[in-house]
TORNU-652695 format. One line per 3 residues: number of its first residue (from 0); their letters; for each residue y, z, x negated of N, C-alpha, C, O. Coordinates in steps of 0.05 Angstrom, whole numbers, plus 5000, padded with zeros to 4 digits. Layout:
N
NUM) a) Y,Z,X,Y,Z,X,Y,Z,X,Y,Z,X ~ ...
***
This chain:
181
0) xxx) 5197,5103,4764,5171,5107,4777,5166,5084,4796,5182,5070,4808 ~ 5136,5082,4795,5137,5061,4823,5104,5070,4831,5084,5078,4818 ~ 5109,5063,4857,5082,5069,4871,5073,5045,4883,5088,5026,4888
3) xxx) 5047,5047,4888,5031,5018,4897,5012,5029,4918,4993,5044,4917 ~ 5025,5016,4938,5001,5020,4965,5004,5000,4980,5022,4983,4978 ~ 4981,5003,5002,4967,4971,5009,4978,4958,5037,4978,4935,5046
6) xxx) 4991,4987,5052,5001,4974,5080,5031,4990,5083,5035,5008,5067 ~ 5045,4987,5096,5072,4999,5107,5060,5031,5123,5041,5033,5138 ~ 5075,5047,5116,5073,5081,5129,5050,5096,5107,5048,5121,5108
9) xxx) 5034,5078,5086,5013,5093,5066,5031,5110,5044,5028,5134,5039 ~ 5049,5095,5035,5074,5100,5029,5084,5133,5031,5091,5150,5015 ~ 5081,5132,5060,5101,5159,5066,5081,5181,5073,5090,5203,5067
12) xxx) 5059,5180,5085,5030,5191,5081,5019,5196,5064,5000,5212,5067 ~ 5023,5187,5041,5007,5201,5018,5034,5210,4990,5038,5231,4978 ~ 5044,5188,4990,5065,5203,4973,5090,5201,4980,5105,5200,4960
15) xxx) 5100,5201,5000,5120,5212,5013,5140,5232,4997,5160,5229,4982 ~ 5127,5253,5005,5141,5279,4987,5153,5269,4953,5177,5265,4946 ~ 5139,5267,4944,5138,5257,4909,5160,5238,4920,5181,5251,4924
18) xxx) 5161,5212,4926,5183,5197,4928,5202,5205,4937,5222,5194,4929 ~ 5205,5227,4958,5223,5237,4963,5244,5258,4939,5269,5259,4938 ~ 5224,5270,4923,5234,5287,4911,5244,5268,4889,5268,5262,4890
21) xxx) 5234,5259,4872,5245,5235,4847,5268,5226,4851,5287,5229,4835 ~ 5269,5214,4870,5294,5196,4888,5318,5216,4895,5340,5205,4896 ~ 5316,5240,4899,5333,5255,4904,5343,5275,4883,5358,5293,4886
24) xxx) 5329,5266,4859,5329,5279,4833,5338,5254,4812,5336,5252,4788 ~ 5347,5240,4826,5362,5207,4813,5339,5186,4792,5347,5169,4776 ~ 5314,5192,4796,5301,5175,4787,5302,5150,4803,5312,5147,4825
27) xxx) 5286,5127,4782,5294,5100,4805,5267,5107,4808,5252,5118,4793 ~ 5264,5096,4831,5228,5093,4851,5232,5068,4862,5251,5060,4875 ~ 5214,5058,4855,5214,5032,4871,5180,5030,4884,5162,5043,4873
30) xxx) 5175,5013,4908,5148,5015,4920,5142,4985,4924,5155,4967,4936 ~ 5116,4987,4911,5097,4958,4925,5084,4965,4944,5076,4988,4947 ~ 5079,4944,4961,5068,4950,4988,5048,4915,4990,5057,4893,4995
33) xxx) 5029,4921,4986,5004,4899,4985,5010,4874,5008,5017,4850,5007 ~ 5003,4893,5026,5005,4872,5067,5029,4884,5074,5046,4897,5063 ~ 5024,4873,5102,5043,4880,5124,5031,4906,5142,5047,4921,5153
36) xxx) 5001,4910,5144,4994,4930,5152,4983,4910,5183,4995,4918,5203 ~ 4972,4899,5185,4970,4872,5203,4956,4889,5224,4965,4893,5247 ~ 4926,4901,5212,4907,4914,5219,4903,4944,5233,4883,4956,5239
39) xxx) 4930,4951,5233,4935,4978,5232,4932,5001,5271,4935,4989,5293 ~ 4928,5022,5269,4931,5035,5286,4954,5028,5300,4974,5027,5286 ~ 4959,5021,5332,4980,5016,5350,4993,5052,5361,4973,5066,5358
42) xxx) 5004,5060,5365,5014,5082,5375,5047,5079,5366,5058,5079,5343 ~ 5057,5076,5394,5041,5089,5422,5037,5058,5434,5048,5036,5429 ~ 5013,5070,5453,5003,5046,5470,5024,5020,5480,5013,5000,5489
45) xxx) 5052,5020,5480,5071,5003,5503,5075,4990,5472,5098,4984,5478 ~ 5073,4982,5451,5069,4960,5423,5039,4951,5430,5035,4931,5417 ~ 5020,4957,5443,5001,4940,5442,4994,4913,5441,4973,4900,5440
48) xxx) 5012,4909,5442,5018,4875,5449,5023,4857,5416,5014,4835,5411 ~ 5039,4872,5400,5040,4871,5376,5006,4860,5363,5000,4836,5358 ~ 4997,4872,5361,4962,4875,5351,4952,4846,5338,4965,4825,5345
51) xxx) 4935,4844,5323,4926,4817,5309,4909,4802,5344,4913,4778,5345 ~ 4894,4811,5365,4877,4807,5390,4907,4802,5410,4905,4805,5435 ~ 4930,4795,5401,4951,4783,5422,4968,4774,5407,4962,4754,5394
54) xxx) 4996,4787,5402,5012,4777,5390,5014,4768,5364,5026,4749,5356 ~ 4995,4790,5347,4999,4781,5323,5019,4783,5311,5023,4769,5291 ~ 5040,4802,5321,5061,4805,5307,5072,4843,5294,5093,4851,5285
57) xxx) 5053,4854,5298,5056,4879,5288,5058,4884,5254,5066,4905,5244 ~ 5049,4860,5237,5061,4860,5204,5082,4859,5202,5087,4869,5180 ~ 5112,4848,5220,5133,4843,5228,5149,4861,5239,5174,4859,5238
60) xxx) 5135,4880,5251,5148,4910,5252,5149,4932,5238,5166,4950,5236 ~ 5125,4929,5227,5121,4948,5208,5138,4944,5180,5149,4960,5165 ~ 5137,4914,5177,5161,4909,5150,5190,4926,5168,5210,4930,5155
63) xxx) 5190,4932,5187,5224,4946,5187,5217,4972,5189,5234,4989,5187 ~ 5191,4979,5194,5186,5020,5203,5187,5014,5166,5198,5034,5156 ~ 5181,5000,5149,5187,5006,5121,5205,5006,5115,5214,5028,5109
66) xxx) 5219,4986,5113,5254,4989,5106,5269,5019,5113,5285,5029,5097 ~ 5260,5030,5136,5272,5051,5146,5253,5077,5132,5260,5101,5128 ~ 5237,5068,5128,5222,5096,5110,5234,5095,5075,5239,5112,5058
69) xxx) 5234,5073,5075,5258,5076,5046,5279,5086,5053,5291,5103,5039 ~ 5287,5077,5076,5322,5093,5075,5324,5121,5074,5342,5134,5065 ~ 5293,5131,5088,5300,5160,5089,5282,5169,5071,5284,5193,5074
72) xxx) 5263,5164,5050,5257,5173,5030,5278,5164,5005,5284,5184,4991 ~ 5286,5147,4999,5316,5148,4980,5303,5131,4954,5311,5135,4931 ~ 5282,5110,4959,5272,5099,4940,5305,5081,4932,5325,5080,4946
75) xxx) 5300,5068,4906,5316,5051,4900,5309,5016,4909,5323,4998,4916 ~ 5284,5018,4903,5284,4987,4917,5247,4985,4923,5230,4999,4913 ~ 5244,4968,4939,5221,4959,4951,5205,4928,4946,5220,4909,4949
78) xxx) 5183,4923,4939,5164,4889,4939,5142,4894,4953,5127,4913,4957 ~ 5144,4868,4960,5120,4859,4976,5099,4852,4952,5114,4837,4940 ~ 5082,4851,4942,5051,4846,4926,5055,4809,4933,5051,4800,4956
81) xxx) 5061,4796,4917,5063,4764,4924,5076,4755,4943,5069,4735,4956 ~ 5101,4772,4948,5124,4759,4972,5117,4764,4999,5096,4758,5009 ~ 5141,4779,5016,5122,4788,5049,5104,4770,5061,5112,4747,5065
84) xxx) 5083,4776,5067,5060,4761,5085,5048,4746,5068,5036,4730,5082 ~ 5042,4742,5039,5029,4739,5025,4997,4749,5032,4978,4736,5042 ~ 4998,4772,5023,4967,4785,5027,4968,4797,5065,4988,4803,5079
87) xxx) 4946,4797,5072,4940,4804,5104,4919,4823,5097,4902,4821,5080 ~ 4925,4852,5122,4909,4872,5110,4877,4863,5124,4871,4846,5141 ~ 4861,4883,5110,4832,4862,5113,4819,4879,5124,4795,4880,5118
90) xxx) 4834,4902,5146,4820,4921,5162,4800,4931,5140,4802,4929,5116 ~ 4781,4943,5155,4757,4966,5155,4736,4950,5142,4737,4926,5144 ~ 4719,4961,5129,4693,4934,5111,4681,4929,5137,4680,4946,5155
93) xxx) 4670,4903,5139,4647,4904,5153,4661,4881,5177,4648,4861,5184 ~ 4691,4887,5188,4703,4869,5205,4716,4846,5205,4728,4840,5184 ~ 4717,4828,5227,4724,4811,5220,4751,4794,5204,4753,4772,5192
96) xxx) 4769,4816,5211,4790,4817,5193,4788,4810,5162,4804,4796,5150 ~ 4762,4824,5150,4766,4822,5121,4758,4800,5108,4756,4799,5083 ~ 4747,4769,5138,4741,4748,5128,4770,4736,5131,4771,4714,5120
99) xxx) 4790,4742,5141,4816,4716,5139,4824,4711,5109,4824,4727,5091 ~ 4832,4686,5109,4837,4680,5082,4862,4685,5070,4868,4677,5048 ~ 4876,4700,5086,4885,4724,5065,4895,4746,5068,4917,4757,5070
102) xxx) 4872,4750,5068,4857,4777,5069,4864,4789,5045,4865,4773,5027 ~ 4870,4815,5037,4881,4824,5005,4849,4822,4997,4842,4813,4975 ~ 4836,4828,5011,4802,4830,4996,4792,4816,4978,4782,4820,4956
105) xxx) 4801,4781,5003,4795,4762,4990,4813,4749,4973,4807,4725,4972 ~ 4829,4754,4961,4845,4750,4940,4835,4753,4914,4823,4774,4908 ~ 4839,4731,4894,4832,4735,4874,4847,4759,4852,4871,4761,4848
108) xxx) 4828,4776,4840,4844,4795,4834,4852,4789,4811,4860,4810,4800 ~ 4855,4767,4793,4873,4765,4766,4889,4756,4783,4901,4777,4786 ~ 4903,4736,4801,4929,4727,4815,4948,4754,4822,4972,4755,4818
111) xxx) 4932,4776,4833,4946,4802,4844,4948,4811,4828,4971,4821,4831 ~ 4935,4824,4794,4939,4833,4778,4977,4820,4770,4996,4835,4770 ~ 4976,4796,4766,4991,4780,4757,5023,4776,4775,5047,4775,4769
114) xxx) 5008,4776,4798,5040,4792,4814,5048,4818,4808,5071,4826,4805 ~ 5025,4832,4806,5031,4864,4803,5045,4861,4778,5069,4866,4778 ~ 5034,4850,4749,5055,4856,4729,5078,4835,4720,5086,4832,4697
117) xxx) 5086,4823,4743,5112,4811,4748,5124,4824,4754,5145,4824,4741 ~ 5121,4846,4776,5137,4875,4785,5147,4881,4761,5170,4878,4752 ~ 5120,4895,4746,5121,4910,4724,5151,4900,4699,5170,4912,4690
120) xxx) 5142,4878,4698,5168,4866,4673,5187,4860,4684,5205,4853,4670 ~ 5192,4861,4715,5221,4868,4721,5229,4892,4718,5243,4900,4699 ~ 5219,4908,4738,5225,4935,4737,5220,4955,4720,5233,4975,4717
123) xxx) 5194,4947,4705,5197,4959,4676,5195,4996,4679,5209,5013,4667 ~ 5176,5000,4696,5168,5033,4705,5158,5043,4681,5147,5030,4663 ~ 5163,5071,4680,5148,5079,4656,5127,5097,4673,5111,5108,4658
126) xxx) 5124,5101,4699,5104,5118,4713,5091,5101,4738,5107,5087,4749 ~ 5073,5100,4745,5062,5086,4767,5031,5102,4782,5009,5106,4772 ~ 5042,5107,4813,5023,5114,4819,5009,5104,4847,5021,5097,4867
129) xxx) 4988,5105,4844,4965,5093,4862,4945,5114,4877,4942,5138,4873 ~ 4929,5092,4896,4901,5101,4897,4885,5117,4878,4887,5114,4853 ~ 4869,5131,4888,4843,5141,4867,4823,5121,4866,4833,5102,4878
132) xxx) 4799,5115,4856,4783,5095,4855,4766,5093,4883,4747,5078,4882 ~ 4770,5106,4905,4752,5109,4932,4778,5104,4947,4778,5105,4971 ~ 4800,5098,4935,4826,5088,4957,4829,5109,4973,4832,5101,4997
135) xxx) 4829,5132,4971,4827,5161,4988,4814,5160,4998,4798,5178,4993 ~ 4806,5143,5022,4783,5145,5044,4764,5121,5045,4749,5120,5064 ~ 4763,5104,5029,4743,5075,5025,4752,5055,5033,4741,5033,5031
138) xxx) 4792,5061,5052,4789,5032,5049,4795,5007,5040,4816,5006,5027 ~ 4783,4985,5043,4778,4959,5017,4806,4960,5003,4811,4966,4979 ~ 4824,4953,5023,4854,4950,5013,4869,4966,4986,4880,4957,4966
141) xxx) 4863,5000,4999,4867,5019,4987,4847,5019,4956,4854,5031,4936 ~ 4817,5000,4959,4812,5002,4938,4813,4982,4914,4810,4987,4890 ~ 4820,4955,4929,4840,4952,4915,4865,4937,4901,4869,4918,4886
144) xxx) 4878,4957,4917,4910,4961,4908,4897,4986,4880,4912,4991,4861 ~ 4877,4997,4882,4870,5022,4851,4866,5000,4835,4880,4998,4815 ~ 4837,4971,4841,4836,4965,4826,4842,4938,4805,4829,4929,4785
147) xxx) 4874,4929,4823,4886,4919,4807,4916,4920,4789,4930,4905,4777 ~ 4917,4959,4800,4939,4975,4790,4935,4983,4766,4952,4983,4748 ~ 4909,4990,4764,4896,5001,4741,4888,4976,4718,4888,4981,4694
150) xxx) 4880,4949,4730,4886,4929,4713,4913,4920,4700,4920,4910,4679 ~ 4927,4928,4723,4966,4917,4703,4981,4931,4692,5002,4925,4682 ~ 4966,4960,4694,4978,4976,4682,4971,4980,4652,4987,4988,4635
153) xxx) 4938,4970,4644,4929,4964,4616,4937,4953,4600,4934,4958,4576 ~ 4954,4926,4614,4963,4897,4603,5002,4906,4600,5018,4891,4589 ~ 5006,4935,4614,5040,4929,4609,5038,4939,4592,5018,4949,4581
156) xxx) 5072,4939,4581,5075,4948,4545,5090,4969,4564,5099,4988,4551 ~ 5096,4970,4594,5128,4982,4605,5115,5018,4611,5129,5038,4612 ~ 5088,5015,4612,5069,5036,4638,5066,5059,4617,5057,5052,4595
159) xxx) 5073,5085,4621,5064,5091,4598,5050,5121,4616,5030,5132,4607 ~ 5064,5130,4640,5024,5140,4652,5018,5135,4679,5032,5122,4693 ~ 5001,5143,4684,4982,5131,4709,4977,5149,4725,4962,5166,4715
162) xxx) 4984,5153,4750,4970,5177,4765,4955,5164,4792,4962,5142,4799 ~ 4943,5173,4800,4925,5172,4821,4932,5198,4846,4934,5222,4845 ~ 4933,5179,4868,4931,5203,4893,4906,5214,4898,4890,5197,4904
165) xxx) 4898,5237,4897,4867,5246,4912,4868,5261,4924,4879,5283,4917 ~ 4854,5255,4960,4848,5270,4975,4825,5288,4972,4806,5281,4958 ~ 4823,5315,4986,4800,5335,4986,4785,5316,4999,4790,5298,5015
168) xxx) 4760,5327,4984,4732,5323,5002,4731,5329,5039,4719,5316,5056 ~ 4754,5364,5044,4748,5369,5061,4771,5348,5088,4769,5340,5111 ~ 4788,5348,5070,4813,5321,5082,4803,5299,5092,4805,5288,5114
171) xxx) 4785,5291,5065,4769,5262,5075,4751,5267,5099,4754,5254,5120 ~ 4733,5285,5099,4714,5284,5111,4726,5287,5140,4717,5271,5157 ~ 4749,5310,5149,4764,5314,5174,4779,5298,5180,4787,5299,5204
174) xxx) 4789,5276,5162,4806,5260,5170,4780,5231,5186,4780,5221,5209 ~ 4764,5226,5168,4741,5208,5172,4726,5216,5202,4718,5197,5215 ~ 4722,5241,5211,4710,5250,5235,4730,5241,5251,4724,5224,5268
177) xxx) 4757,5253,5249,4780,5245,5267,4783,5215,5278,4791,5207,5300 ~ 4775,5203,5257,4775,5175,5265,4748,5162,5280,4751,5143,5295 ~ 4721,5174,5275,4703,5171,5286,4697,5178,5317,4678,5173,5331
180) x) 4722,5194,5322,4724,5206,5345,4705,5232,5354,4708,5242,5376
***
Protein backbone atom coordinates (compact mmCIF):
# COMPACT_ATOMS: atom_id res chain seq x y z
CA UNK A 1 0.00 0.00 0.00
CA UNK A 2 1.08 3.50 -0.22
CA UNK A 3 -0.57 6.73 0.52
CA UNK A 4 0.03 10.20 -0.90
CA UNK A 5 -0.47 13.39 0.99
CA UNK A 6 0.73 16.87 0.65
CA UNK A 7 2.17 18.00 4.10
CA UNK A 8 3.62 16.12 7.31
CA UNK A 9 0.65 15.23 10.21
CA UNK A 10 -2.17 14.87 6.85
CA UNK A 11 -0.83 11.53 6.98
CA UNK A 12 -1.99 10.70 10.45
CA UNK A 13 -5.26 12.90 10.24
CA UNK A 14 -6.88 11.39 7.65
CA UNK A 15 -5.50 7.99 7.28
CA UNK A 16 -3.82 7.34 10.22
CA UNK A 17 -6.00 4.51 11.44
CA UNK A 18 -5.78 2.46 7.92
CA UNK A 19 -1.97 2.81 8.15
CA UNK A 20 -1.99 1.87 11.32
CA UNK A 21 -3.97 -1.14 10.91
CA UNK A 22 -2.11 -2.57 7.46
CA UNK A 23 1.21 -2.07 9.11
CA UNK A 24 0.25 -3.98 12.05
CA UNK A 25 -1.33 -6.63 9.91
CA UNK A 26 2.30 -6.95 8.13
CA UNK A 27 1.49 -5.20 4.97
CA UNK A 28 4.30 -2.92 3.60
CA UNK A 29 2.87 0.86 3.69
CA UNK A 30 4.94 3.17 2.57
CA UNK A 31 3.90 7.21 2.47
CA UNK A 32 4.60 10.14 0.09
CA UNK A 33 4.48 13.32 1.55
CA UNK A 34 4.43 16.29 -1.27
CA UNK A 35 6.14 19.46 1.11
CA UNK A 36 7.42 19.94 4.32
CA UNK A 37 4.21 21.46 5.47
CA UNK A 38 6.09 25.06 5.40
CA UNK A 39 2.61 26.80 5.65
CA UNK A 40 1.11 25.06 8.36
CA UNK A 41 -0.80 25.85 11.67
CA UNK A 42 1.95 26.73 14.65
CA UNK A 43 0.65 25.16 18.01
CA UNK A 44 1.54 25.69 20.56
CA UNK A 45 2.40 29.34 20.37
CA UNK A 46 6.42 29.03 22.03
CA UNK A 47 7.41 27.35 17.97
CA UNK A 48 6.23 30.53 16.61
CA UNK A 49 9.28 31.48 15.63
CA UNK A 50 9.60 28.45 13.32
CA UNK A 51 6.85 30.08 10.77
CA UNK A 52 7.64 31.03 6.96
CA UNK A 53 7.15 35.45 8.62
CA UNK A 54 10.59 34.58 10.85
CA UNK A 55 12.46 31.66 10.87
CA UNK A 56 11.37 29.81 8.19
CA UNK A 57 12.26 26.82 9.55
CA UNK A 58 9.11 24.88 10.62
CA UNK A 59 9.38 22.36 7.17
CA UNK A 60 12.42 21.16 9.24
CA UNK A 61 10.48 20.12 12.14
CA UNK A 62 7.83 18.84 10.85
CA UNK A 63 10.15 16.43 8.63
CA UNK A 64 10.95 14.84 12.34
CA UNK A 65 7.04 15.17 13.94
CA UNK A 66 7.01 12.71 10.55
CA UNK A 67 9.63 10.40 11.08
CA UNK A 68 8.07 9.94 14.52
CA UNK A 69 4.51 9.47 13.17
CA UNK A 70 5.91 6.62 11.14
CA UNK A 71 7.45 5.16 14.08
CA UNK A 72 4.29 5.01 15.76
CA UNK A 73 2.03 4.21 12.94
CA UNK A 74 4.44 1.16 11.78
CA UNK A 75 4.67 2.21 8.11
CA UNK A 76 7.57 0.43 6.40
CA UNK A 77 9.20 3.27 4.70
CA UNK A 78 8.58 6.99 3.83
CA UNK A 79 9.42 9.78 0.39
CA UNK A 80 9.50 13.03 0.01
CA UNK A 81 7.49 13.86 -3.68
CA UNK A 82 11.01 14.97 -5.57
CA UNK A 83 13.44 14.70 -2.55
CA UNK A 84 12.85 16.70 0.97
CA UNK A 85 12.26 20.43 0.23
CA UNK A 86 11.72 19.91 -3.21
CA UNK A 87 8.04 21.09 -3.38
CA UNK A 88 7.04 24.12 -0.66
CA UNK A 89 3.48 23.96 0.59
CA UNK A 90 1.53 26.80 -1.27
CA UNK A 91 -0.77 27.61 1.74
CA UNK A 92 -4.47 28.53 1.21
CA UNK A 93 -5.54 29.78 -2.64
CA UNK A 94 -5.50 33.25 -2.85
CA UNK A 95 -2.03 33.82 -0.56
CA UNK A 96 0.94 34.77 -1.00
CA UNK A 97 2.57 31.64 -0.39
CA UNK A 98 1.11 29.95 -3.44
CA UNK A 99 3.23 32.42 -5.59
CA UNK A 100 6.86 30.98 -4.31
CA UNK A 101 8.49 29.13 -6.88
CA UNK A 102 8.12 26.17 -5.33
CA UNK A 103 5.26 26.17 -4.48
CA UNK A 104 3.69 22.36 -5.13
CA UNK A 105 0.96 24.52 -7.07
CA UNK A 106 3.32 25.87 -9.15
CA UNK A 107 4.93 22.86 -10.23
CA UNK A 108 4.62 21.44 -13.30
CA UNK A 109 2.37 18.53 -13.01
CA UNK A 110 3.91 15.97 -15.64
CA UNK A 111 7.46 16.49 -13.53
CA UNK A 112 5.35 15.43 -10.20
CA UNK A 113 3.43 12.88 -12.01
CA UNK A 114 6.90 11.54 -12.97
CA UNK A 115 8.40 11.62 -9.46
CA UNK A 116 5.26 10.13 -8.26
CA UNK A 117 5.74 7.11 -10.66
CA UNK A 118 9.38 6.75 -9.81
CA UNK A 119 8.00 5.91 -6.27
CA UNK A 120 5.64 3.73 -8.05
CA UNK A 121 8.43 1.40 -9.99
CA UNK A 122 10.36 1.22 -6.93
CA UNK A 123 8.02 0.30 -4.60
CA UNK A 124 5.75 -1.26 -6.85
CA UNK A 125 2.24 -0.80 -4.59
CA UNK A 126 -0.56 -2.65 -5.69
CA UNK A 127 -2.96 -0.12 -3.60
CA UNK A 128 -2.61 3.64 -3.33
CA UNK A 129 -4.51 6.06 -1.56
CA UNK A 130 -5.15 9.75 -1.79
CA UNK A 131 -7.21 12.80 -1.74
CA UNK A 132 -10.76 12.90 -3.11
CA UNK A 133 -10.92 15.35 -6.06
CA UNK A 134 -11.85 18.60 -3.55
CA UNK A 135 -8.55 17.44 -1.50
CA UNK A 136 -11.11 17.00 1.46
CA UNK A 137 -11.43 20.59 2.20
CA UNK A 138 -10.12 22.60 -1.17
CA UNK A 139 -6.84 22.74 -0.31
CA UNK A 140 -4.59 23.46 -3.61
CA UNK A 141 -1.95 21.04 -2.25
CA UNK A 142 -4.41 18.41 -1.20
CA UNK A 143 -5.81 18.98 -4.68
CA UNK A 144 -3.21 18.28 -6.18
CA UNK A 145 -1.43 15.57 -4.65
CA UNK A 146 -5.45 13.87 -6.12
CA UNK A 147 -4.52 15.22 -9.23
CA UNK A 148 -1.31 13.88 -9.95
CA UNK A 149 -1.96 10.52 -7.98
CA UNK A 150 -4.68 9.81 -10.10
CA UNK A 151 -2.41 10.62 -13.17
CA UNK A 152 0.45 7.96 -12.10
CA UNK A 153 -1.60 5.70 -11.11
CA UNK A 154 -3.18 5.36 -14.97
CA UNK A 155 0.36 5.15 -16.33
CA UNK A 156 1.54 2.21 -13.62
CA UNK A 157 1.42 -1.40 -14.70
CA UNK A 158 2.20 -1.78 -10.45
CA UNK A 159 -1.43 0.15 -9.18
CA UNK A 160 -4.04 -2.07 -9.40
CA UNK A 161 -6.75 0.03 -7.09
CA UNK A 162 -7.26 3.43 -6.14
CA UNK A 163 -9.00 4.73 -3.15
CA UNK A 164 -9.76 8.15 -2.20
CA UNK A 165 -10.24 9.71 1.33
CA UNK A 166 -13.72 11.55 1.73
CA UNK A 167 -14.77 13.79 4.22
CA UNK A 168 -18.67 14.41 5.19
CA UNK A 169 -20.17 17.38 3.98
CA UNK A 170 -21.02 17.91 7.66
CA UNK A 171 -17.00 17.42 8.69
CA UNK A 172 -16.14 19.76 5.93
CA UNK A 173 -18.41 22.29 6.62
CA UNK A 174 -17.53 22.15 10.83
CA UNK A 175 -14.20 21.73 10.25
CA UNK A 176 -14.18 24.90 7.58
CA UNK A 177 -16.30 27.15 10.25
CA UNK A 178 -13.70 26.04 12.87
CA UNK A 179 -11.16 27.48 10.96
CA UNK A 180 -13.09 30.56 10.00
CA UNK A 181 -13.34 31.14 13.54
Amino acid sequence: MLFVHAHPDDESITTGGTIARYAAEGAHVSVVTCTLGEEGEIIPAGLDQLGAWAGDQLGGYRAGELAAAGAALGWTEHRFLGGIGRWRDSGMAGTSSAEHPRAFVQGRVAEQVDQLLAVFDELRPEVVVTYDDHGGYGHPDHIRAHEITTAAVARSPWVRRLFHTVASREATAGGLAALRG
